[in-house]
C-alpha positions as a Markdown table, in Angstrom:
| # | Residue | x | y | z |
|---|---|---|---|---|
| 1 | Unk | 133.7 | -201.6 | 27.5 |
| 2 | Unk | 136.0 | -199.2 | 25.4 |
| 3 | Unk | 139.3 | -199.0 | 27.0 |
| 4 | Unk | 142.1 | -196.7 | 25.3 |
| 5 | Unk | 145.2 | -195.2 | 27.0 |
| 6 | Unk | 145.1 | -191.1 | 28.0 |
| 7 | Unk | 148.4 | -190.9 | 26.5 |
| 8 | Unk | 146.6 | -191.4 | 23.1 |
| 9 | Unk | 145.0 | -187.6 | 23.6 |
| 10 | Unk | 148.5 | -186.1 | 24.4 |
| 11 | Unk | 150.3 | -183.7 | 22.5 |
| 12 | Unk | 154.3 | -182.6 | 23.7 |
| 13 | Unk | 153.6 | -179.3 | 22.4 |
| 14 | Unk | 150.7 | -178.5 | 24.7 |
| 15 | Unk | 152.3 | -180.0 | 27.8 |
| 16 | Unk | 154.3 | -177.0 | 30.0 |
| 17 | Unk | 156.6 | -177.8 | 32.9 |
| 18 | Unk | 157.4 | -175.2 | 35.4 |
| 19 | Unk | 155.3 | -172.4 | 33.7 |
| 20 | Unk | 155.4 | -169.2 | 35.8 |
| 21 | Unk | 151.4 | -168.7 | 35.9 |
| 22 | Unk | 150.6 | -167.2 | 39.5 |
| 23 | Unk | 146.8 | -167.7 | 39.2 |
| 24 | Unk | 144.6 | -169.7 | 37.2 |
| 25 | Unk | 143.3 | -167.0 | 35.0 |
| 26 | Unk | 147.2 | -166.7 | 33.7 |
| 27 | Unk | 147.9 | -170.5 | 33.3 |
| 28 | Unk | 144.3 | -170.5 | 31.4 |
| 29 | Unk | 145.5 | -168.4 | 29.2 |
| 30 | Unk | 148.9 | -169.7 | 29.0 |
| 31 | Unk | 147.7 | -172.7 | 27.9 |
| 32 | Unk | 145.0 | -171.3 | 25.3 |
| 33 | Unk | 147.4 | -169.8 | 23.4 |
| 34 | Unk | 149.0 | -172.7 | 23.2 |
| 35 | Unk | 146.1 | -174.7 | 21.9 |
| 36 | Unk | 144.8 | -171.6 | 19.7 |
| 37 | Unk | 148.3 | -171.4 | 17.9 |
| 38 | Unk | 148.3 | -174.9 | 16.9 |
| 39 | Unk | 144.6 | -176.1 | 16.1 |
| 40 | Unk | 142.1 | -174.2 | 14.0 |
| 41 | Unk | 138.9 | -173.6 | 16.2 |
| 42 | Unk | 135.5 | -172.4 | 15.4 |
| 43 | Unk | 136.0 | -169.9 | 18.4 |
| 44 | Unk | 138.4 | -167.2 | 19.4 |
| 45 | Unk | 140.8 | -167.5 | 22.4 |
| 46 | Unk | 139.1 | -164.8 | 24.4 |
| 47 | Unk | 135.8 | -166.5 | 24.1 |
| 48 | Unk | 137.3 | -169.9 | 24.9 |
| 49 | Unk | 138.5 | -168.1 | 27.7 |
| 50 | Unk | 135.3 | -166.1 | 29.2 |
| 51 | Unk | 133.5 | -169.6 | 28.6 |
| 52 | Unk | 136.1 | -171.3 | 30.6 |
| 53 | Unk | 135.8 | -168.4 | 33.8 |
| 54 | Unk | 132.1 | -169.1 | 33.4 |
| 55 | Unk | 132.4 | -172.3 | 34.0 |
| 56 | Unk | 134.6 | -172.0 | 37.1 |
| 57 | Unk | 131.9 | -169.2 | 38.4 |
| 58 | Unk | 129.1 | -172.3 | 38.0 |
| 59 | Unk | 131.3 | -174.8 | 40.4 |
| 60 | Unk | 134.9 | -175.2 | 40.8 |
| 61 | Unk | 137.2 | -176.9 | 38.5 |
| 62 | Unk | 139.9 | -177.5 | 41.4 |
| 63 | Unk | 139.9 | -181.0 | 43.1 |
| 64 | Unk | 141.1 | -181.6 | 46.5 |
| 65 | Unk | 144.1 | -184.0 | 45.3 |
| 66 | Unk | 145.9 | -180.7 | 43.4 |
| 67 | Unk | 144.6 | -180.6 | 40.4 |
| 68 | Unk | 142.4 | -178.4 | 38.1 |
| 69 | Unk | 140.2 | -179.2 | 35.3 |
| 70 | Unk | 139.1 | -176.6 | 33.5 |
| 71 | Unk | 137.1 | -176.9 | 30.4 |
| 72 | Unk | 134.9 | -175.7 | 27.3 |
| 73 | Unk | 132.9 | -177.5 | 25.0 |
| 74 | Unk | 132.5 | -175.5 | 21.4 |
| 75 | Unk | 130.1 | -176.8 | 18.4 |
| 76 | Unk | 131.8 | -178.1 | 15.4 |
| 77 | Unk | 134.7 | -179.5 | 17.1 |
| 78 | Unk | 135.0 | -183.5 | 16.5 |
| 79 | Unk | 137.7 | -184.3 | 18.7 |
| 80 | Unk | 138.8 | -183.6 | 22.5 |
| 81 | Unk | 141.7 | -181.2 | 22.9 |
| 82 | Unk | 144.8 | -181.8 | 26.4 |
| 83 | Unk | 146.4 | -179.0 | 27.3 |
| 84 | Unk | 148.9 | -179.5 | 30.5 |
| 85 | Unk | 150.7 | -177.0 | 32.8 |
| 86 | Unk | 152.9 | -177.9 | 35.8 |
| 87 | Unk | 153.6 | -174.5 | 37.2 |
| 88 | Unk | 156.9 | -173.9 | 39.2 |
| 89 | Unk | 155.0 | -173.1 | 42.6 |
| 90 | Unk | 151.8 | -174.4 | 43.0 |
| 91 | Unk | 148.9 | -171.8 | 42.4 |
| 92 | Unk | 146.9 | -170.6 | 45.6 |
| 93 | Unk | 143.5 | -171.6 | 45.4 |
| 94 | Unk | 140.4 | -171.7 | 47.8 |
| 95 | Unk | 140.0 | -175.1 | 47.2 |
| 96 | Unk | 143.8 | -175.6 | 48.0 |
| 97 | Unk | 147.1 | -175.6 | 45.7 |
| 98 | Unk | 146.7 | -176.4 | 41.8 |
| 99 | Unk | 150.2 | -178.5 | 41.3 |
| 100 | Unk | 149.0 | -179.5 | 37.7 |
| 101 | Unk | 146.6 | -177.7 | 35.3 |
| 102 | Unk | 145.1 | -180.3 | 32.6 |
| 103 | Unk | 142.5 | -178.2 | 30.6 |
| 104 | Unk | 140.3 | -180.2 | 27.8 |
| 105 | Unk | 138.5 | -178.2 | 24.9 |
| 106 | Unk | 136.1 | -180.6 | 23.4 |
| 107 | Unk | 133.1 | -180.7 | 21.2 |
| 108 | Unk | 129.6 | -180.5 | 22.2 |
| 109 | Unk | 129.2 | -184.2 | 21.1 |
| 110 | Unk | 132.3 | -185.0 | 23.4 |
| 111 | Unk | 130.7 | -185.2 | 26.9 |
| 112 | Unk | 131.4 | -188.9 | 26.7 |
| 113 | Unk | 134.8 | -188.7 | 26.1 |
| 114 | Unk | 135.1 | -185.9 | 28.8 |
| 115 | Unk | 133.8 | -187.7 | 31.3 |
| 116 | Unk | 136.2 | -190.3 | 30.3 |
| 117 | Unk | 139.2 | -187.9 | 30.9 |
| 118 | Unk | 137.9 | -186.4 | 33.9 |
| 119 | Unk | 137.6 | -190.0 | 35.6 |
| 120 | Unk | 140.9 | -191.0 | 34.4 |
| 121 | Unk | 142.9 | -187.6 | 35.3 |
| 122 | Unk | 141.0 | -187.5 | 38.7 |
| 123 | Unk | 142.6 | -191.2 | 39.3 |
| 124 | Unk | 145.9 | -189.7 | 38.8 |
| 125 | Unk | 145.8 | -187.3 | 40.8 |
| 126 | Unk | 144.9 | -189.4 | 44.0 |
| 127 | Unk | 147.9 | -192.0 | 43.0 |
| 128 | Unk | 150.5 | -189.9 | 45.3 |
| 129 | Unk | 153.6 | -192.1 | 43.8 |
| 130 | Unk | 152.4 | -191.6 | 40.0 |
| 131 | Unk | 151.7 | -187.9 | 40.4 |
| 132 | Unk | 154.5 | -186.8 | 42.2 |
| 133 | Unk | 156.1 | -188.9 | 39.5 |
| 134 | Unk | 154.0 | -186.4 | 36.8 |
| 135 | Unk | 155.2 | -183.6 | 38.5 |
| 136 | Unk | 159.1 | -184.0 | 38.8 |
| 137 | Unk | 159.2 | -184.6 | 35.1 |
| 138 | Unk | 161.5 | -182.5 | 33.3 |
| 139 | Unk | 160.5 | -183.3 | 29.7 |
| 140 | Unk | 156.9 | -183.6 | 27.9 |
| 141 | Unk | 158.1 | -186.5 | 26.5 |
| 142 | Unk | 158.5 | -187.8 | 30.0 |
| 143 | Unk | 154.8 | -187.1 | 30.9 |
| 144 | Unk | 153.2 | -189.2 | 27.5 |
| 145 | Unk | 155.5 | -191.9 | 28.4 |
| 146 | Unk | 154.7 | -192.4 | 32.3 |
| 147 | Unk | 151.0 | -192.3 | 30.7 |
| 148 | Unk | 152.0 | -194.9 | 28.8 |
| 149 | Unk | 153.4 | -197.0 | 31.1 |
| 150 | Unk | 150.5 | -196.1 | 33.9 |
| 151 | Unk | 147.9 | -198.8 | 34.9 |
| 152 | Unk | 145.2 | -195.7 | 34.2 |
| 153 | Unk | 142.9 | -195.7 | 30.9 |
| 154 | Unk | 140.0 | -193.8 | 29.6 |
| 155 | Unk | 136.8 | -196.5 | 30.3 |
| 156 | Unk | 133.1 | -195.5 | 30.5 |
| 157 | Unk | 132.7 | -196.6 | 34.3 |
| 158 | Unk | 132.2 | -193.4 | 35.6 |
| 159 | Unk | 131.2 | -193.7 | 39.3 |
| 160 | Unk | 130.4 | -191.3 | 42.0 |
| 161 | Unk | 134.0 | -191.6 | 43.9 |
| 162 | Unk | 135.2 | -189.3 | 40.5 |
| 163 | Unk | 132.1 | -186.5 | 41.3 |
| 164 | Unk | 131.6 | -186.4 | 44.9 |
| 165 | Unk | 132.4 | -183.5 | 47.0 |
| 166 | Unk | 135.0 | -184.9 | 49.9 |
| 167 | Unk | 135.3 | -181.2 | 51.9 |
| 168 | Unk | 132.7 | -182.6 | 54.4 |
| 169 | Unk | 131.5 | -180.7 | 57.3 |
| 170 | Unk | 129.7 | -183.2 | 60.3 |
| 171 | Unk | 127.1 | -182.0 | 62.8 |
| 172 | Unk | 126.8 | -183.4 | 66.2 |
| 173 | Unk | 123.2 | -185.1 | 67.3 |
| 174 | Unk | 123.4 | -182.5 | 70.5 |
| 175 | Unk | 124.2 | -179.6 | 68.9 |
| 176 | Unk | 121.1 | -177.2 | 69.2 |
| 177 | Unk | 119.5 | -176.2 | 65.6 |
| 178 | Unk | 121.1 | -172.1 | 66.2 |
| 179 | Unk | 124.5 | -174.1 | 66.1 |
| 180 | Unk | 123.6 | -176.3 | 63.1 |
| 181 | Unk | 121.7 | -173.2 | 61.1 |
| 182 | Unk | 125.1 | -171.1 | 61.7 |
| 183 | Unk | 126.8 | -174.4 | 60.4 |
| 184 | Unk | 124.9 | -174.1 | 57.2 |
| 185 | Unk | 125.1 | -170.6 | 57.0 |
| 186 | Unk | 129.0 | -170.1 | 57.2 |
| 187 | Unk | 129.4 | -173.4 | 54.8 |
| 188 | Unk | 126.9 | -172.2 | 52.3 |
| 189 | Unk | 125.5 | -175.7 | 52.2 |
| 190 | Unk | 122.4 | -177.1 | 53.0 |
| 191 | Unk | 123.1 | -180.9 | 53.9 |
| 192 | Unk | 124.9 | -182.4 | 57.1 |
| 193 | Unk | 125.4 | -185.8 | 58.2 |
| 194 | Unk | 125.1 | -186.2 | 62.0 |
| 195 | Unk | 127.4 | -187.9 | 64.7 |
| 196 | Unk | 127.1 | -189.1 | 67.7 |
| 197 | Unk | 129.4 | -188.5 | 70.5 |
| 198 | Unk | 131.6 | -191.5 | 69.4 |
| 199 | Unk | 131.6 | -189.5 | 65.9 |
| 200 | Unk | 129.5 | -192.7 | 64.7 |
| 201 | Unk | 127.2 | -192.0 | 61.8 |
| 202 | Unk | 123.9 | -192.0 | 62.9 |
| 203 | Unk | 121.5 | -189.5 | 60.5 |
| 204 | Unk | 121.5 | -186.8 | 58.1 |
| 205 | Unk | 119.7 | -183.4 | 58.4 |
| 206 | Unk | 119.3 | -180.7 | 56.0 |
| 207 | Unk | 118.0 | -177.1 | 56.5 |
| 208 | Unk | 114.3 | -178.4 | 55.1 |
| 209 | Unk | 114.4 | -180.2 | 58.6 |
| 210 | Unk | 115.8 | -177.2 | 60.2 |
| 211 | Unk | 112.9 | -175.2 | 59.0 |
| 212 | Unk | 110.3 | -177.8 | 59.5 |
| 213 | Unk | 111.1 | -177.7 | 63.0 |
| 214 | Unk | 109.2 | -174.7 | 63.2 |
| 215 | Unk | 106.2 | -176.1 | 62.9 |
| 216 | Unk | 104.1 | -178.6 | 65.6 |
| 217 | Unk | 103.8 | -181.8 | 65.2 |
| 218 | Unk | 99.6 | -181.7 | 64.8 |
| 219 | Unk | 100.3 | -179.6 | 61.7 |
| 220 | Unk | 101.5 | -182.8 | 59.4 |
| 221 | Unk | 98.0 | -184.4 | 59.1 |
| 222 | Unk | 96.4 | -181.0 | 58.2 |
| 223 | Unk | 95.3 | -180.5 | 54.2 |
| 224 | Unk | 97.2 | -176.9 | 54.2 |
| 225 | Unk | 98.3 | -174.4 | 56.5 |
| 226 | Unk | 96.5 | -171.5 | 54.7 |
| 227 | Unk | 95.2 | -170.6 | 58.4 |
| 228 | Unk | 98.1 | -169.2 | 59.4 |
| 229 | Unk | 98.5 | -166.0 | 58.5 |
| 230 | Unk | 101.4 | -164.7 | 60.7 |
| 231 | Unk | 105.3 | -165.5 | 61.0 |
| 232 | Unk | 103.8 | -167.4 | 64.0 |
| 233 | Unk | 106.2 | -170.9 | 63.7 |
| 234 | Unk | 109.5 | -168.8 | 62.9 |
| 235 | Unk | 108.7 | -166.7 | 65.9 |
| 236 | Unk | 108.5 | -170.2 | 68.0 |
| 237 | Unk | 112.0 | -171.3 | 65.7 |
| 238 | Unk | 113.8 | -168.3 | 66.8 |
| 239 | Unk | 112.2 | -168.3 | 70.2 |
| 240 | Unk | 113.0 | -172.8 | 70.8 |
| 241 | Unk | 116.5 | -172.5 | 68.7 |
| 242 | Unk | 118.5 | -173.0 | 72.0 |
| 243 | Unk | 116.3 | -175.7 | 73.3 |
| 244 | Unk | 116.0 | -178.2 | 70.0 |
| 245 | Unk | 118.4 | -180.1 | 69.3 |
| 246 | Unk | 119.5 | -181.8 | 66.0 |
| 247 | Unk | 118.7 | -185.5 | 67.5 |
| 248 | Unk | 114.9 | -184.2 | 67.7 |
| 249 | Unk | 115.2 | -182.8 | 63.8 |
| 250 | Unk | 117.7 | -185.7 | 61.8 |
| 251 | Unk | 116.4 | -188.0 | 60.1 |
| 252 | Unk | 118.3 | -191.7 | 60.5 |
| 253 | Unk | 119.8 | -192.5 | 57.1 |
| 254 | Unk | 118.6 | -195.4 | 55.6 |
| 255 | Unk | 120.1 | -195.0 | 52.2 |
| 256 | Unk | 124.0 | -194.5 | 50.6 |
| 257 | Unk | 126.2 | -195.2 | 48.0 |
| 258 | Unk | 129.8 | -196.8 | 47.9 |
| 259 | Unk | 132.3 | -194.5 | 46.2 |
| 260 | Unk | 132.5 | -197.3 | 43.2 |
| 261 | Unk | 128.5 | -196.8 | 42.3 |
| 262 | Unk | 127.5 | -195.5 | 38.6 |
| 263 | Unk | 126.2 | -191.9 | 38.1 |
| 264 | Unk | 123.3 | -193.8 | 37.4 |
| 265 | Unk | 123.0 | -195.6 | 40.0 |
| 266 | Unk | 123.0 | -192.4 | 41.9 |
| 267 | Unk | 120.5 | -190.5 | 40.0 |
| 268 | Unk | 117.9 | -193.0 | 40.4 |
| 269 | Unk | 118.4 | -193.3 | 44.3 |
| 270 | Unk | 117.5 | -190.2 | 44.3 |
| 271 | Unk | 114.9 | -189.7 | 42.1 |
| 272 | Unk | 113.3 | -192.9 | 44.1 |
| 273 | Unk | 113.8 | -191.8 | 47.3 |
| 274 | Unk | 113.2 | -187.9 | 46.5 |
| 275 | Unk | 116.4 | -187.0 | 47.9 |
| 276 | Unk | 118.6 | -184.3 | 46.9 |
| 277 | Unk | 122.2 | -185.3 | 48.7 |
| 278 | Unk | 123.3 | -189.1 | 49.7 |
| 279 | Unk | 125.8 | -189.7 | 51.5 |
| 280 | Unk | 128.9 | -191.8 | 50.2 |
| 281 | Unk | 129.7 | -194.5 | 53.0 |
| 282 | Unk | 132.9 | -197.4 | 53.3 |
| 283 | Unk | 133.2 | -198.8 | 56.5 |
| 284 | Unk | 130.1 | -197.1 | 58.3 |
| 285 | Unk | 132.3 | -193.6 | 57.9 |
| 286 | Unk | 131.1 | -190.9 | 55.5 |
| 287 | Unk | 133.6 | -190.8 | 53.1 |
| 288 | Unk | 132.1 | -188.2 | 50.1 |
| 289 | Unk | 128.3 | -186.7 | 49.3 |
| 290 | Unk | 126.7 | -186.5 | 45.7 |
| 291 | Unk | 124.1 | -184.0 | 45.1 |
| 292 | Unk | 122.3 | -183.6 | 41.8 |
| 293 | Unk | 124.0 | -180.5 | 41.7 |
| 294 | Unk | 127.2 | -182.3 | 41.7 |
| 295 | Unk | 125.9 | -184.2 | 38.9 |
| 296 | Unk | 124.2 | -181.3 | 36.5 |
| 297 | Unk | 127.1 | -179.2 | 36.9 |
| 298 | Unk | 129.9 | -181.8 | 36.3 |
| 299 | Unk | 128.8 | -184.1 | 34.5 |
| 300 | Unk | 125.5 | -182.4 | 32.0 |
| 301 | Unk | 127.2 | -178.9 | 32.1 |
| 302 | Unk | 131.2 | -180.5 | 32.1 |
């Protein structure tokens, strides 16, 4: 396993304490310039810029622990770039507040290596002694050498705790599917795992099984449903919503991860039990869900 400390990547010049930045768009380009005045780069800083704004669009780049990675990958550069901002007041985000900005600019043949960063900032950030420690610094100097000293370095173990999305929402096995389908609606996502009364974890449901409900039982052993030419099981949805309850839809879950399994190990869950969301479990309490969306947009697309 290749083991090297972060404080290898850092660079005094590109680390700013109590920058004045009141969104992430200025810190961004706070800290471009930065990086564009003292490296050579195949792109402009506007265009580092609108690929980094992109990239936020695509998923966020704020993690719940108060810090933001943002990042852009350009051709022809052989090496992986740290730029650092600790502004004065944290940012306001939707996510929450941004305390610490760390953005990376790395070459296309670097998604290794960003991954590697990613972990090992992530890590940081959810030590609440060390970064507070980070934070208070009043020197860059000071921030290389508590690197340094830290326990944290850059290894290929990249595991699903880094990745997973921890902003969870639960729903309840009696809650009637109108209640869940307004759940999904007004958290724009499509994957819930269910509690019991006790709030023990006892299934998962998606909108498929929302849907699905829609349709009678006698209707699974037929070849196609090319016979039904009308809105005919919506109409029965919309008419039963208040009467079905998400006990009658769930499915019991029969299939996590811990927070310390691979990316891999993920990926081929899924692909073997056709599932596009697992939950992330310690203890018999949902701690975290992975999607392959989680994956493709922070891991392929960084």
């Amino acid at each position: 396993m290749a083991i090297f400390q972060l404080s290898s990547l850092l660079n005094k010049n590109l680390i700013k304490i109590n920058t004045s930045s009141k969104t992430l768009e200025e810190a961004y380009q706070e800290l471009l310039e930065e990086i564009c005045d003292k490296f050579k780069l195949p792109l402009g800083c506007d265009e580092l810029f609108d690929r980094i704004i992109a990239r936020d669009k695509e998923a966020s780049t704020v993690f719940p622990t108060g810090v933001a990675i943002p990042h852009a990958r350009i051709e022809d550069l052989d090496d992986a770039i740290i730029a650092i901002a600790i502004p004065k007041e944290p940012i306001k985000t939707k996510t929450g507040p941004v305390k610490m900005l760390v953005m990376v600019v790395s070459g296309t043949r670097q998604s290794t290596l960003y991954l590697h960063i990613l972990q090992c900032i992530i890590k940081v950030s959810k030590d609440t002694e060390l970064f507070n420690k980070l934070l208070s610094i009043k020197k860059p100097e000071e921030f290389i050498n508590i690197a340094s000293d830290s326990k944290y370095v850059l290894t290929k173990n990249v595991t699903v705790a880094d990745i997973m999305t921890t902003n969870i929402f639960f729903a309840k096995d009696d809650m009637t599917i109108k209640e869940l389908g307004n759940l999904f609606h007004d958290n724009k996502f499509g994957f819930a795992p269910v509690l019991d009364k006790n709030n023990k974890f006892v299934g998962e449901v998606t909108i498929l099984e929302l849907l699905m409900s829609a349709f009678p039982d006698y209707t699974n052993y037929l070849g196609n449903l090319q016979f039904l030419k009308t809105f005919e099981p919506f109409e029965r949805l919309l008419k039963d919503e208040n009467k079905i309850l998400v006990r009658d839809v769930m499915r019991e879950t029969d299939i996590t991860l811990s927070p310390d399994s691979t990316l891999i190990e993920a990926l081929f869950t899924m692909k073997k039990s056709k599932r596009r969301h697992l939950p992330i479990v310690v203890k018999d309490k949902v701690v975290g869900i992975i999607s392959f969306t989680d994956i493709f947009k922070k891991v392929i697309k960084g």
